[in-house]
N, C-alpha and C positions, 0 to 999 in steps of 0.2 A: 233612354225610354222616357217617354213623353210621363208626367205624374197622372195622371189620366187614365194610362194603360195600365201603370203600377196599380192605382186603386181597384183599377177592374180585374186586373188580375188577381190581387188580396181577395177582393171577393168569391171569384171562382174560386181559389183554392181553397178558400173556408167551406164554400158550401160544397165543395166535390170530398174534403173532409171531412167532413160530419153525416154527408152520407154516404159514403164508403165506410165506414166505422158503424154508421147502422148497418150498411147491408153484406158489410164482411165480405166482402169482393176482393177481386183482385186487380192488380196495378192496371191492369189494360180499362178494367171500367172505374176507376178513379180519373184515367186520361180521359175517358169517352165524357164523364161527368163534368172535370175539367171544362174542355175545351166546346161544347155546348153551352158551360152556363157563362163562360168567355166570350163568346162567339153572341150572346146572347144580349149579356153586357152590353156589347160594344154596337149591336145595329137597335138597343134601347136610348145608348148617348145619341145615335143619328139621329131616331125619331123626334129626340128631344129637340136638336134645331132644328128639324123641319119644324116643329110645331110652334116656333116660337117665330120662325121666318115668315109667316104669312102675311103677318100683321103689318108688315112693312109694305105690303103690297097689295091695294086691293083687289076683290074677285074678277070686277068687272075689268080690272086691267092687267089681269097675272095673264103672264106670257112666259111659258117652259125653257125658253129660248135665252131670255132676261134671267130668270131666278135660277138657273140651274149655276151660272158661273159664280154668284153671290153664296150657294149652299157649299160647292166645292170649298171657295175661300174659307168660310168659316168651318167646315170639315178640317181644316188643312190647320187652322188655327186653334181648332180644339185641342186635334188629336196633336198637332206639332208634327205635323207630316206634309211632304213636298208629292206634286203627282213626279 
């Protein structure tokens, strides 16, 4: 597993423990908590290269067509995953 996913993972589970401990739940909404604030993680590291991808490319010449194969790569190199 990519260390990326490790970390994002560490942190879901921290925070799906501590509140499952506050709200004295049971194991199914610990998973639900889980894998939301996982899931939540992981399309927050996306937004994060998009937002820094921009800048590589001006407005007047961003083309969806161009930039889309450039955010895969670096998706693919974050996360350490092949499509």
């Amino acid at each position: 597993m990519n260390i990326i996913f490790a970390e994002l993972e560490q942190k879901a589970h921290n925070y799906a423990a501590s509140t499952f401990i506050e709200s004295h739940g049971k194991q199914a909404e610990y998973n639900r908590l889980f894998i939301d604030k996982f899931a939540e993680l992981i399309v927050r590291e996306c937004m994060g290269i998009c937002k820094k991808h921009p800048s590589r490319y001006p407005y007047n010449n961003w083309n969806a067509d161009a930039v889309a194969p450039h955010l895969v790569q670096q998706f693919e190199e974050h996360f350490g995953v092949e499509e």
